[in-house]
N, CA, C and O atoms as a GROMACS GRO file, in nm:
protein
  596
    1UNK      N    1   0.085  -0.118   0.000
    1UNK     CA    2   0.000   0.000   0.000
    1UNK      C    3   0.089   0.124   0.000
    1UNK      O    4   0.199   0.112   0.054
    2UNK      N    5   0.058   0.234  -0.051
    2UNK     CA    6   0.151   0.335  -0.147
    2UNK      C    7   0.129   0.446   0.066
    2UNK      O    8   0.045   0.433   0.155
    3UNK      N    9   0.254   0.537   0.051
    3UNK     CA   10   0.202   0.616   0.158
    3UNK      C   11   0.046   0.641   0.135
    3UNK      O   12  -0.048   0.579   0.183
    4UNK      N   13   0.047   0.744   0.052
    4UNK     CA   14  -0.081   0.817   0.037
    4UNK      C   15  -0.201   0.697   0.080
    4UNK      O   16  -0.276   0.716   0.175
    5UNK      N   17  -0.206   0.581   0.000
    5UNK     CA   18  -0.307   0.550   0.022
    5UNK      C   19  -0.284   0.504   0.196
    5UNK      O   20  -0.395   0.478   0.242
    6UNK      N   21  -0.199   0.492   0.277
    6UNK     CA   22  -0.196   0.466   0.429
    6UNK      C   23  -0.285   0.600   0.475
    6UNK      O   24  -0.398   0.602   0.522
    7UNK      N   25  -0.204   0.699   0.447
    7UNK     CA   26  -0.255   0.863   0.516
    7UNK      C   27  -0.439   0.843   0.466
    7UNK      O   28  -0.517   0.873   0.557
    8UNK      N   29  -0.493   0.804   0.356
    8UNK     CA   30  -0.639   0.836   0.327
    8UNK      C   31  -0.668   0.726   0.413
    8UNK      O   32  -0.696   0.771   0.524
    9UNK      N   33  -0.676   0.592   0.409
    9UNK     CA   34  -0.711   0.523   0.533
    9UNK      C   35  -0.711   0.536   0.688
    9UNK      O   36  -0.794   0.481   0.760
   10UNK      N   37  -0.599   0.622   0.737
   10UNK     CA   38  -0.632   0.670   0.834
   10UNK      C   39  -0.666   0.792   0.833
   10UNK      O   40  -0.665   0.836   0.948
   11UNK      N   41  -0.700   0.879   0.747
   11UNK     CA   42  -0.802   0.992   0.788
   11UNK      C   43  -0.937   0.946   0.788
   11UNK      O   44  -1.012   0.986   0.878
   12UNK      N   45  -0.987   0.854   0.684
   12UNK     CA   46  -1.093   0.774   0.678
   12UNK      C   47  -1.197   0.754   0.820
   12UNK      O   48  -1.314   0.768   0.854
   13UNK      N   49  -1.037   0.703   0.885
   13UNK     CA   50  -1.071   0.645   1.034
   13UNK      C   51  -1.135   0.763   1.158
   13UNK      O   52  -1.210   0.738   1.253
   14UNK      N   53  -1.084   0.871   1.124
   14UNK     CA   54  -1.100   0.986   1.193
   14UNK      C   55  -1.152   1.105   1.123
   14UNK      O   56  -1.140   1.221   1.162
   15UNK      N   57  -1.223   1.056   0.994
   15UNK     CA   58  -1.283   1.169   0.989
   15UNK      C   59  -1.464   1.162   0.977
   15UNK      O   60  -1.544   1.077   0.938
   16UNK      N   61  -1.471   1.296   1.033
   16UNK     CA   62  -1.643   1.310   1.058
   16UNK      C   63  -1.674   1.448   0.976
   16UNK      O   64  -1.615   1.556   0.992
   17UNK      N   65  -1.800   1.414   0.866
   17UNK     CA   66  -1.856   1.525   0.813
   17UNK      C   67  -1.710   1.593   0.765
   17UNK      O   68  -1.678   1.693   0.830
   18UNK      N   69  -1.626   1.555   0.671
   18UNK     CA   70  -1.511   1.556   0.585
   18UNK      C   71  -1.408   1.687   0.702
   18UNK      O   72  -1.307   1.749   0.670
   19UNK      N   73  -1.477   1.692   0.823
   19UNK     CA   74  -1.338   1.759   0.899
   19UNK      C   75  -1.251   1.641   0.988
   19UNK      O   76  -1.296   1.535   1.030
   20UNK      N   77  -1.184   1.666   0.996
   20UNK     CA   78  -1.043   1.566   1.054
   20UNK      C   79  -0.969   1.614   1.199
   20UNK      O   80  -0.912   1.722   1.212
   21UNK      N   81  -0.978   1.546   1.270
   21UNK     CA   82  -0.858   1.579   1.397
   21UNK      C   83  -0.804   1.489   1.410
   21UNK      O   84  -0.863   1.389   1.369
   22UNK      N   85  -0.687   1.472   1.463
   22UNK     CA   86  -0.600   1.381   1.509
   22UNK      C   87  -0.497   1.400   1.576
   22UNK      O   88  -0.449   1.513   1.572
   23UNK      N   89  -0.427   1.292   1.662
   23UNK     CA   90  -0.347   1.337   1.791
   23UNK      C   91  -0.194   1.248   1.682
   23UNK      O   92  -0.190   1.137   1.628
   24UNK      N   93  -0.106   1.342   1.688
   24UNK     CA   94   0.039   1.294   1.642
   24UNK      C   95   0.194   1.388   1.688
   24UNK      O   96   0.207   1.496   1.747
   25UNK      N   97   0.301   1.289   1.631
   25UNK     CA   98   0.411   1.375   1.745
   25UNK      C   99   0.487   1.401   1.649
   25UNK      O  100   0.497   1.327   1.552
   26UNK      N  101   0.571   1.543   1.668
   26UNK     CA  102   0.648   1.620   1.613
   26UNK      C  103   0.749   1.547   1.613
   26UNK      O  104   0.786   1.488   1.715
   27UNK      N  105   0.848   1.535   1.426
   27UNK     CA  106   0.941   1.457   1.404
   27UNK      C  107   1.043   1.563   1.400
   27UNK      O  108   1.135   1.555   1.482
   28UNK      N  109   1.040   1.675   1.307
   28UNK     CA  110   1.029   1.791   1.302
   28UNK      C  111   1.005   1.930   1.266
   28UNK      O  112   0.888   1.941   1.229
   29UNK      N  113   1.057   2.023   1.263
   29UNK     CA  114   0.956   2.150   1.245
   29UNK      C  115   1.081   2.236   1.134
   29UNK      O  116   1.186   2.291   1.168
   30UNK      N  117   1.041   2.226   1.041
   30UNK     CA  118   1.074   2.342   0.908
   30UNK      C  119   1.034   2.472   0.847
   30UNK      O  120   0.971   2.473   0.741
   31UNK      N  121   1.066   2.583   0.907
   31UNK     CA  122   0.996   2.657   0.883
   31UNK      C  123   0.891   2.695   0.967
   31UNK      O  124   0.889   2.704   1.090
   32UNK      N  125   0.757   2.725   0.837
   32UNK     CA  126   0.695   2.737   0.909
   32UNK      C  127   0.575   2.579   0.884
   32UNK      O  128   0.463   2.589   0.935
   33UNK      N  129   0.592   2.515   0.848
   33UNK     CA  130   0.559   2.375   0.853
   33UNK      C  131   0.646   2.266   0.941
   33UNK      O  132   0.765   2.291   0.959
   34UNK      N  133   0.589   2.148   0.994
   34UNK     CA  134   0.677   2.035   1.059
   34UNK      C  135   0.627   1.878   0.979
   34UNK      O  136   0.544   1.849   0.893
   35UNK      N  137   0.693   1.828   1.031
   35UNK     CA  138   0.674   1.661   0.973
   35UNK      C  139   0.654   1.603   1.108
   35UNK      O  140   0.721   1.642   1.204
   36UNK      N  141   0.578   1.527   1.117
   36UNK     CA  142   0.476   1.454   1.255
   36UNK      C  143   0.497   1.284   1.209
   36UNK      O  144   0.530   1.242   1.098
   37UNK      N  145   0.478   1.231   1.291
   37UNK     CA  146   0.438   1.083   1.316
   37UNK      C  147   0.331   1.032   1.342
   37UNK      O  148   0.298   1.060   1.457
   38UNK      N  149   0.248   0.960   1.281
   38UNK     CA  150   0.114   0.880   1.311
   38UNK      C  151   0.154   0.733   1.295
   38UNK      O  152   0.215   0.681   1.202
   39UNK      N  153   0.098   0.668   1.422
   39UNK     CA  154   0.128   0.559   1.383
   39UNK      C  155   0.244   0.522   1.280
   39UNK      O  156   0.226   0.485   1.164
   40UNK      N  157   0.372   0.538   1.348
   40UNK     CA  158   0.463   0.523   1.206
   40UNK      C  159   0.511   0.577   1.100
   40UNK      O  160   0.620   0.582   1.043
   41UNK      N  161   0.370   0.631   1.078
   41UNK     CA  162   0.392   0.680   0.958
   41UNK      C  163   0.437   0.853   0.941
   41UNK      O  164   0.366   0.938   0.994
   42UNK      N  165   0.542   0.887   0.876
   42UNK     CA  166   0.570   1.017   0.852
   42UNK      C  167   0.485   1.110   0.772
   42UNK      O  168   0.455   1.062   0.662
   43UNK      N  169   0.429   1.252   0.799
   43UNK     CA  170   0.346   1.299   0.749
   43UNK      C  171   0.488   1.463   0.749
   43UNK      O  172   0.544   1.502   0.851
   44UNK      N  173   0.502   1.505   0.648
   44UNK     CA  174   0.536   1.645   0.595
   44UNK      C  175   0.446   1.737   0.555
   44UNK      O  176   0.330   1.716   0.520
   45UNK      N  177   0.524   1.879   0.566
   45UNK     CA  178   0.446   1.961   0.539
   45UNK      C  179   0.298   1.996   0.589
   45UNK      O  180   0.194   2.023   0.528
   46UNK      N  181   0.329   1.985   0.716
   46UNK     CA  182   0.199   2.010   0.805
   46UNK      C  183   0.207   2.152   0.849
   46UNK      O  184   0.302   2.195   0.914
   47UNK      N  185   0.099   2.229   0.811
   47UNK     CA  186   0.114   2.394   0.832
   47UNK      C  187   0.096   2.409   0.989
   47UNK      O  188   0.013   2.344   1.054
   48UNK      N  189   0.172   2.488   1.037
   48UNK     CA  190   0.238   2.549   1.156
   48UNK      C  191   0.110   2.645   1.196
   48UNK      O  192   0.074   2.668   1.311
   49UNK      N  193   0.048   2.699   1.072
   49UNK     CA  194  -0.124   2.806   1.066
   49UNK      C  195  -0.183   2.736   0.939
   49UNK      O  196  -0.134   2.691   0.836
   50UNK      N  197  -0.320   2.749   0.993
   50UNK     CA  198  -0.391   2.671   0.927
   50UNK      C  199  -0.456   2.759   0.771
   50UNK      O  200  -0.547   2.738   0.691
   51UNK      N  201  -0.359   2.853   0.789
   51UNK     CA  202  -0.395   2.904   0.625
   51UNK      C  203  -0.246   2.936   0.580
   51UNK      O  204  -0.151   2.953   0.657
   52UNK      N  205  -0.241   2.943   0.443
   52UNK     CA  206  -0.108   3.010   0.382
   52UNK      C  207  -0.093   3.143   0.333
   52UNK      O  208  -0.043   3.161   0.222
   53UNK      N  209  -0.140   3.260   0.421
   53UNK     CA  210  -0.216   3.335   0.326
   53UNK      C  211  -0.050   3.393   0.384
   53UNK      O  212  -0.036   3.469   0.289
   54UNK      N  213   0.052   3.409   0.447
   54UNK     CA  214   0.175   3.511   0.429
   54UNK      C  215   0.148   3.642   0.525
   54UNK      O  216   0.226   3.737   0.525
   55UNK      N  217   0.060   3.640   0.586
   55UNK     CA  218   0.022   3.779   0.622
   55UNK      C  219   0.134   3.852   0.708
   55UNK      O  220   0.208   3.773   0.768
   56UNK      N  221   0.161   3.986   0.724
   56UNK     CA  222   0.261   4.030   0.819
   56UNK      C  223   0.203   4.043   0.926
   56UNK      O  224   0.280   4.079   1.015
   57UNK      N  225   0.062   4.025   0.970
   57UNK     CA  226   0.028   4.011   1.146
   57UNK      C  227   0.054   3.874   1.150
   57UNK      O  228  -0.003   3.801   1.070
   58UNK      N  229   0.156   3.818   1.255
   58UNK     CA  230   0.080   3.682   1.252
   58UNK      C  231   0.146   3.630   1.419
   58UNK      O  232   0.219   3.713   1.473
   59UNK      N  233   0.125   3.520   1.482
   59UNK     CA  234   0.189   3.487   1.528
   59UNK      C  235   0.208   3.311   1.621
   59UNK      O  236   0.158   3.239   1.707
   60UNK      N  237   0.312   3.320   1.531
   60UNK     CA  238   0.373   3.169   1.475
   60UNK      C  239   0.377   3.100   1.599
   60UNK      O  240   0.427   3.179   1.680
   61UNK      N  241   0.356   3.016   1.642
   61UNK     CA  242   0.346   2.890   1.741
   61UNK      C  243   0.445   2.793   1.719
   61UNK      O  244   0.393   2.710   1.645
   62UNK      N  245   0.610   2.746   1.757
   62UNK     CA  246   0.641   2.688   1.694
   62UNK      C  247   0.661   2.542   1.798
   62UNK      O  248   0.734   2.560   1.895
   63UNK      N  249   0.601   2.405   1.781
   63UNK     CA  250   0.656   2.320   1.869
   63UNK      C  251   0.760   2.236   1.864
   63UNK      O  252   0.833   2.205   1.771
   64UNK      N  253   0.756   2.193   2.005
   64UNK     CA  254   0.889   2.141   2.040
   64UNK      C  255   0.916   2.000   1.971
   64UNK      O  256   0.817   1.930   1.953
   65UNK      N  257   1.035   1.951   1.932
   65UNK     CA  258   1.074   1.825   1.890
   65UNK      C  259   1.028   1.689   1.961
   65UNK      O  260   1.119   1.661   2.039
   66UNK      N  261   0.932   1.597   1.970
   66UNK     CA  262   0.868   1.500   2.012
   66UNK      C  263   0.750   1.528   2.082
   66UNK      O  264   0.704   1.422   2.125
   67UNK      N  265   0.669   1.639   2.117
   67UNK     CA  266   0.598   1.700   2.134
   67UNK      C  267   0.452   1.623   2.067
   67UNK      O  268   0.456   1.609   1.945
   68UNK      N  269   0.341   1.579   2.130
   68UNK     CA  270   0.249   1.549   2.042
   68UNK      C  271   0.134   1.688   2.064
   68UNK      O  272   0.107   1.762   2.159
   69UNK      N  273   0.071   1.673   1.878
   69UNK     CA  274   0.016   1.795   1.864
   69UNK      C  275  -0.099   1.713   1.791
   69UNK      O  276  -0.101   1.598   1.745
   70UNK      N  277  -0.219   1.840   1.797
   70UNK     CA  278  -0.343   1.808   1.743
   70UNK      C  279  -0.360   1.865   1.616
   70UNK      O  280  -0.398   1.981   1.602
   71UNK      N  281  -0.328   1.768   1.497
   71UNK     CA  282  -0.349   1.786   1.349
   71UNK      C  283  -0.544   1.809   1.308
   71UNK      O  284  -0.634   1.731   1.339
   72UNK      N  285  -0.554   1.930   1.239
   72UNK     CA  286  -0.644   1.939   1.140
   72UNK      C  287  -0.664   1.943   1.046
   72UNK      O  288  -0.590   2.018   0.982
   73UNK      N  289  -0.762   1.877   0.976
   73UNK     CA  290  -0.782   1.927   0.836
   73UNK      C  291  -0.906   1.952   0.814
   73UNK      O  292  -0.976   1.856   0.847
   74UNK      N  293  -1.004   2.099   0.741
   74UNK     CA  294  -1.126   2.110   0.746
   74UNK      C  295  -1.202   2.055   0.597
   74UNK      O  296  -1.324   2.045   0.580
   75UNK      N  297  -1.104   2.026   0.506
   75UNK     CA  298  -1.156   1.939   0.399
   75UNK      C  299  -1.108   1.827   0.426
   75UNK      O  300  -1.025   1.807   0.337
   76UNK      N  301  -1.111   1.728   0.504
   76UNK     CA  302  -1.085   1.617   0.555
   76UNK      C  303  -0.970   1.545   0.421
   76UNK      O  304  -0.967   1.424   0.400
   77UNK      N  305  -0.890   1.640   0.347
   77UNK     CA  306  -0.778   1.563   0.266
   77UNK      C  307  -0.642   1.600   0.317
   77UNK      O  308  -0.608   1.713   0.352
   78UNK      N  309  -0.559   1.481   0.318
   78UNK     CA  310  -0.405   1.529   0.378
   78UNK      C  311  -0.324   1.649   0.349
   78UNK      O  312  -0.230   1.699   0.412
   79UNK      N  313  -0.392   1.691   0.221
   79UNK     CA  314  -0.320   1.787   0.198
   79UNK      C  315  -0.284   1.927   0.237
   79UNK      O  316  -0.193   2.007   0.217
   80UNK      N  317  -0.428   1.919   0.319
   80UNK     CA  318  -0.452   2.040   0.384
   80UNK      C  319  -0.430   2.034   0.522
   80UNK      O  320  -0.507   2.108   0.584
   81UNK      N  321  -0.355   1.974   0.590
   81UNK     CA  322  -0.303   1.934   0.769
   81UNK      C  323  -0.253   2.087   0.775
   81UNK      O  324  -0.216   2.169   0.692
   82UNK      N  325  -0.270   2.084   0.905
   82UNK     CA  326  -0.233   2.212   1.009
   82UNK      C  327  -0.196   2.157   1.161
   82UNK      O  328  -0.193   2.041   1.203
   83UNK      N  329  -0.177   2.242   1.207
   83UNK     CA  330  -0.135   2.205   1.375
   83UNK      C  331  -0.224   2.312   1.421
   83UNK      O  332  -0.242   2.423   1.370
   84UNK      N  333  -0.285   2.252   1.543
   84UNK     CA  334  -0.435   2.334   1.617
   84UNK      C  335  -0.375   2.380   1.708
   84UNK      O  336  -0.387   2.498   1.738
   85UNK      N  337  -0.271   2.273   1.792
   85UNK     CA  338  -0.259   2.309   1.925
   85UNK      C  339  -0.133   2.212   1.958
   85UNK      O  340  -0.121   2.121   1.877
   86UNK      N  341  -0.009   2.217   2.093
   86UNK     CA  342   0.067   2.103   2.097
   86UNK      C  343   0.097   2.146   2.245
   86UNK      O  344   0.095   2.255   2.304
   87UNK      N  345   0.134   1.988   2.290
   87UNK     CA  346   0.206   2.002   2.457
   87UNK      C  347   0.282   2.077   2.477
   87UNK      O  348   0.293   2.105   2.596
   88UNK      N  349   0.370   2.149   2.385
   88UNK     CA  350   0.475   2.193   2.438
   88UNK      C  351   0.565   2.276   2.323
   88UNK      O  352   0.620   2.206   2.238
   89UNK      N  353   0.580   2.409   2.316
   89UNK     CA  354   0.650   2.538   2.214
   89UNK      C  355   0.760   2.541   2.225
   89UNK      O  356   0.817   2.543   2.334
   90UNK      N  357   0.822   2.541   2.103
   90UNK     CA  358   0.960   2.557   2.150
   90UNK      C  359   1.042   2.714   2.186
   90UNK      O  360   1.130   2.754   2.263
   91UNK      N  361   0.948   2.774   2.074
   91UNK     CA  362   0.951   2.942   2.059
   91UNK      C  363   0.789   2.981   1.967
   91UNK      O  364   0.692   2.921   1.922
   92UNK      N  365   0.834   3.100   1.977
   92UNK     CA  366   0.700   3.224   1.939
   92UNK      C  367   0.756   3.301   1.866
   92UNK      O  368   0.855   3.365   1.900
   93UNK      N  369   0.690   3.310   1.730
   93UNK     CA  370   0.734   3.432   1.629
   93UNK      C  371   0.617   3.503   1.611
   93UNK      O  372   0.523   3.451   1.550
   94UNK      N  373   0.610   3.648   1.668
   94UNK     CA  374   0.547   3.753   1.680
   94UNK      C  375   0.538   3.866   1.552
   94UNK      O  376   0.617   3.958   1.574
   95UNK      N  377   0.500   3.875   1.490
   95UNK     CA  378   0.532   3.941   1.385
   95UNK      C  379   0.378   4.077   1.345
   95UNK      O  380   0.276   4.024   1.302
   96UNK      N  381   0.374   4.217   1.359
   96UNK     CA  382   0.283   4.289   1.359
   96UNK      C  383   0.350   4.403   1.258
   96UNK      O  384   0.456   4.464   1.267
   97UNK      N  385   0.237   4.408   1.152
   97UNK     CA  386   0.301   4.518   1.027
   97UNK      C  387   0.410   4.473   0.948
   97UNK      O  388   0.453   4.537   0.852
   98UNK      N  389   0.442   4.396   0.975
   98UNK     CA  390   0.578   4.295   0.914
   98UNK      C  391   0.695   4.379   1.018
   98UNK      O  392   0.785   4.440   0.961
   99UNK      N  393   0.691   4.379   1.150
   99UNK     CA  394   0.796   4.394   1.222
   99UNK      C  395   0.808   4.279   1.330
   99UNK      O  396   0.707   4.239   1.388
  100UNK      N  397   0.916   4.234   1.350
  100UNK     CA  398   0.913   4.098   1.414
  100UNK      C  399   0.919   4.180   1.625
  100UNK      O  400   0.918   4.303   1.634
  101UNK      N  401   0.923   4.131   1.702
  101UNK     CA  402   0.890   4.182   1.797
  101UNK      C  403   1.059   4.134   1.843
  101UNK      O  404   1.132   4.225   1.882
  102UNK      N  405   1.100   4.028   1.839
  102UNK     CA  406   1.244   3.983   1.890
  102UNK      C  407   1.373   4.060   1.791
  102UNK      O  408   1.490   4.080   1.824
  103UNK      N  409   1.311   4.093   1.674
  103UNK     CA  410   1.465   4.194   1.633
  103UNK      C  411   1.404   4.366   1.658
  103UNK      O  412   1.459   4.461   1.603
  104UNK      N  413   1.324   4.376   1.718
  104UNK     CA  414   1.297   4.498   1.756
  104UNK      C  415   1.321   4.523   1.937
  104UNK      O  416   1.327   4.629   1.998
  105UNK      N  417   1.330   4.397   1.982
  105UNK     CA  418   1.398   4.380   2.164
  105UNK      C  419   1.569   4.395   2.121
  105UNK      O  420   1.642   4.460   2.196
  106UNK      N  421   1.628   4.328   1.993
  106UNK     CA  422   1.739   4.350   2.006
  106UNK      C  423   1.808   4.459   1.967
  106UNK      O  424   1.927   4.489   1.981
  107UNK      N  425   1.658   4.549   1.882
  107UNK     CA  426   1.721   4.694   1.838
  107UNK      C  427   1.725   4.793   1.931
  107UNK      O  428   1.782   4.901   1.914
  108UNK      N  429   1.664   4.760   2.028
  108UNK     CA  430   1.648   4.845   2.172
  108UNK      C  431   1.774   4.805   2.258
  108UNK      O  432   1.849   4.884   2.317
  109UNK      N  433   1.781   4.710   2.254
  109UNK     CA  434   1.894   4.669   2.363
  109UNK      C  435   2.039   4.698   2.271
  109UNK      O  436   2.140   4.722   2.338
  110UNK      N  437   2.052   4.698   2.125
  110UNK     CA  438   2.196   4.690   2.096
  110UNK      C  439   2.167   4.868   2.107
  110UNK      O  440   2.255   4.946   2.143
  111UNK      N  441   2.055   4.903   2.076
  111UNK     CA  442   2.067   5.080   2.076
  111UNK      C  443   2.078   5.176   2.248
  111UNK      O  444   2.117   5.291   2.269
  112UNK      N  445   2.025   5.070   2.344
  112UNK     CA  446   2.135   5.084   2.459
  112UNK      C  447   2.256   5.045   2.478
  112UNK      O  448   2.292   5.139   2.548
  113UNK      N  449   2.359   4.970   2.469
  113UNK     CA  450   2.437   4.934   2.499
  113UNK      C  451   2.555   5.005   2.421
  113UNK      O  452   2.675   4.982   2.434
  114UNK      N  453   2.491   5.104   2.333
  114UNK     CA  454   2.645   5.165   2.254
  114UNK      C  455   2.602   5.299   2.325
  114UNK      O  456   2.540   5.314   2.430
  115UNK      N  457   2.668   5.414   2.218
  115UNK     CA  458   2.678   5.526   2.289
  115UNK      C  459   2.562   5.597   2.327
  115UNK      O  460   2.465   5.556   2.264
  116UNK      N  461   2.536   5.689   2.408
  116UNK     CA  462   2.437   5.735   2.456
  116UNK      C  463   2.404   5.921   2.436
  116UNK      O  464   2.471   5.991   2.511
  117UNK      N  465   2.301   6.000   2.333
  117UNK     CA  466   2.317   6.133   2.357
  117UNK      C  467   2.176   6.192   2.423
  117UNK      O  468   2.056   6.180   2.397
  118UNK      N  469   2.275   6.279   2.544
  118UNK     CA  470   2.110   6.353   2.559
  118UNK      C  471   2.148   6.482   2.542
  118UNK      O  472   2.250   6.549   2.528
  119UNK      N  473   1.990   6.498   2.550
  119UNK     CA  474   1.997   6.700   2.528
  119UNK      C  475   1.958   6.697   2.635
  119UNK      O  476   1.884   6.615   2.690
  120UNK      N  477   2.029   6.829   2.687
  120UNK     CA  478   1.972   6.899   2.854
  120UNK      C  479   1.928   7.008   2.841
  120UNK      O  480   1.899   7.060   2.733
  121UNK      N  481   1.915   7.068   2.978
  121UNK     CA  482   1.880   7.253   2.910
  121UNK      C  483   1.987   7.324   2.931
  121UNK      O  484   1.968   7.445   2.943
  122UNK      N  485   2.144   7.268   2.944
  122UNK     CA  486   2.304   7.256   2.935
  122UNK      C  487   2.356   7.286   2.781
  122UNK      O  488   2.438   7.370   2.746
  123UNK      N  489   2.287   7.197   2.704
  123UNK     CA  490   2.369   7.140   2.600
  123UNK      C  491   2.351   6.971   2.614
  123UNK      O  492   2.280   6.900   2.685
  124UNK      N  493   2.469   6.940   2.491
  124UNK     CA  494   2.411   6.786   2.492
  124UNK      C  495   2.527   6.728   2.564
  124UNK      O  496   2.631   6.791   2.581
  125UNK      N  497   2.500   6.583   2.615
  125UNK     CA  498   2.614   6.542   2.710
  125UNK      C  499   2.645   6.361   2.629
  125UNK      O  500   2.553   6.323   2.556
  126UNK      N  501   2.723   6.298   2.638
  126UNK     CA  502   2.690   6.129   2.542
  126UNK      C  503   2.766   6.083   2.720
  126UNK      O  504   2.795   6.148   2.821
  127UNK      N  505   2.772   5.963   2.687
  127UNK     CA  506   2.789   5.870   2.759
  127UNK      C  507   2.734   5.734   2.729
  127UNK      O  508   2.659   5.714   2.633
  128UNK      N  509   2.780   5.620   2.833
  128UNK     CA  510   2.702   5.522   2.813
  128UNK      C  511   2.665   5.447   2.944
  128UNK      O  512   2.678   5.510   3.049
  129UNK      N  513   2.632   5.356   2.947
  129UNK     CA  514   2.579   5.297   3.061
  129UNK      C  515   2.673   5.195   3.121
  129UNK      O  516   2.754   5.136   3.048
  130UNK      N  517   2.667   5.174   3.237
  130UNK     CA  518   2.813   5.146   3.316
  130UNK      C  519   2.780   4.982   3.286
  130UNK      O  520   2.666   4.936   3.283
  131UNK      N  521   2.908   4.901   3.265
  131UNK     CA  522   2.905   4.738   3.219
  131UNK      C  523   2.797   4.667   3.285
  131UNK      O  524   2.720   4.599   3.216
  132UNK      N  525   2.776   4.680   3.465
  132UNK     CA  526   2.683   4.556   3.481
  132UNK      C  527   2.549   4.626   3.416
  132UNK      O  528   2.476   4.545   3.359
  133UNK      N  529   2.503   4.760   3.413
  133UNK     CA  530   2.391   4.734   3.366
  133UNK      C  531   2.360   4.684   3.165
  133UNK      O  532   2.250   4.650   3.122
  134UNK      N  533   2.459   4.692   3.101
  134UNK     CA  534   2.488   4.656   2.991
  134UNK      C  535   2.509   4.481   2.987
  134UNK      O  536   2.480   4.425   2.881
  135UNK      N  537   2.552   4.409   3.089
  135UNK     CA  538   2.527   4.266   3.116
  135UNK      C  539   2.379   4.241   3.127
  135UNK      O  540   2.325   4.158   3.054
  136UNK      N  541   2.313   4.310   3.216
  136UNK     CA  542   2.169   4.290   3.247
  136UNK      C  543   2.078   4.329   3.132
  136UNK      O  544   1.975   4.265   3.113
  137UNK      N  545   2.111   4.430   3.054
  137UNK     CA  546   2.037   4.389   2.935
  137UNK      C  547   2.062   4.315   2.829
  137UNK      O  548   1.991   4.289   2.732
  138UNK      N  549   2.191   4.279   2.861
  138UNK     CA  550   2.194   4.146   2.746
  138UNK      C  551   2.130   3.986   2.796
  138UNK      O  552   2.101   3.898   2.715
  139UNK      N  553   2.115   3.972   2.951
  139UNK     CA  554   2.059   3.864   3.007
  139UNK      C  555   1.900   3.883   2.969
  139UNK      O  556   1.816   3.793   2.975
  140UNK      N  557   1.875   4.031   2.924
  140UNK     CA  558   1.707   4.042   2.939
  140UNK      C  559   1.720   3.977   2.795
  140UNK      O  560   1.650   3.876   2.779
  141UNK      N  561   1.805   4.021   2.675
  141UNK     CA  562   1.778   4.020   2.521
  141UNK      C  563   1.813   3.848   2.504
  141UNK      O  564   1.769   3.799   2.399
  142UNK      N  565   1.880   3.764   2.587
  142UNK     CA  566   1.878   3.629   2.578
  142UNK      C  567   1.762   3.587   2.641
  142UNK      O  568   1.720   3.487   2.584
  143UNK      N  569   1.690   3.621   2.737
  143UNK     CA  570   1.549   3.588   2.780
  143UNK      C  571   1.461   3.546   2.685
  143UNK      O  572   1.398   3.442   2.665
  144UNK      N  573   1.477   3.687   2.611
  144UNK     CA  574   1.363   3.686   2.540
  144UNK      C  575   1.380   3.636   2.374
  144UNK      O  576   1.305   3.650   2.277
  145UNK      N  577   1.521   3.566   2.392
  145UNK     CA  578   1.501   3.527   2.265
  145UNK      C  579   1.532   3.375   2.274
  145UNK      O  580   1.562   3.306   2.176
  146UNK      N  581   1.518   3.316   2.444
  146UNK     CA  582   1.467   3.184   2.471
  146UNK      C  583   1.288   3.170   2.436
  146UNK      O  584   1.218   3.074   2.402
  147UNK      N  585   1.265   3.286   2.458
  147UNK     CA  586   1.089   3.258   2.428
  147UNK      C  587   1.047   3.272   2.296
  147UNK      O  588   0.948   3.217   2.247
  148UNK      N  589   1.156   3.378   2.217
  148UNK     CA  590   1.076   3.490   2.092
  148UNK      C  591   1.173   3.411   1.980
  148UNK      O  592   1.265   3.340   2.020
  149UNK      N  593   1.152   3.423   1.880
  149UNK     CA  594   1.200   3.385   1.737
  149UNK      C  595   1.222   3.489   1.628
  149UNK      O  596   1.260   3.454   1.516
   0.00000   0.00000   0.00000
């Protein structure tokens, strides 16, 4: 029996009124698609969002490596799999107007950590910020790019 025809037999099995759910585990994650395991069997190209439309609001869910996640499809054909939901993220890609939210934490933090100008009602003065607090915002910009993508 050919893959394909395995994957239509078991959607067969699980599907109601041509929508589909199913419980399977992350082999891994490409992009913005992953490849899952069912029973054995390897499934690619499973959308990460359940549309392809590209949009610059979006924000990406990405899960973790062995992780089992809940596959959909609303025309009950393989071709159209998505990921609904999973145990466990590995990261989050935030993306609003097409600006990503994690290279805009690191444009703040590398735009503290170099030189510094202010205006007073003096004149202007530069400086910068003394090393430990320049450590502490680099512990914040690794924080957040354990969570952010």
């Amino acid at each position: 029996m050919s893959k394909y025809a395995r994957i239509a037999e078991l959607l067969k099995g699980f599907q109601k009124n041509s929508v589909v759910f199913f419980n399977a585990q992350v082999v891994s994650v490409e992009g913005a698609t992953c490849t899952v395991k069912i029973d054995n069997l390897k499934l690619d190209d499973v959308r990460l969002q359940p549309t392809t439309t590209g949009a610059d609001n979006k924000v990406l869910l990405i899960p973790a490596k062995d992780t089992h996640v809940l596959i959909g499809s609303f025309s009950g054909d393989y071709n159209n799999l998505f990921v609904l939901a999973a145990d466990e993220y590995e990261k989050v890609e935030i993306t609003c107007n097409g600006v990503n939210l994690m290279e805009t934490v690191s444009d703040l933090i590398g735009a503290f950590s170099g030189t510094l100008v202010l205006t007073t009602s003096v004149g202007t003065a530069t400086g910068t910020f003394d090393p430990g607090t320049i450590a502490k915002l680099k512990k914040v910009e690794t924080q957040f790019k354990q969570i952010l993508k």
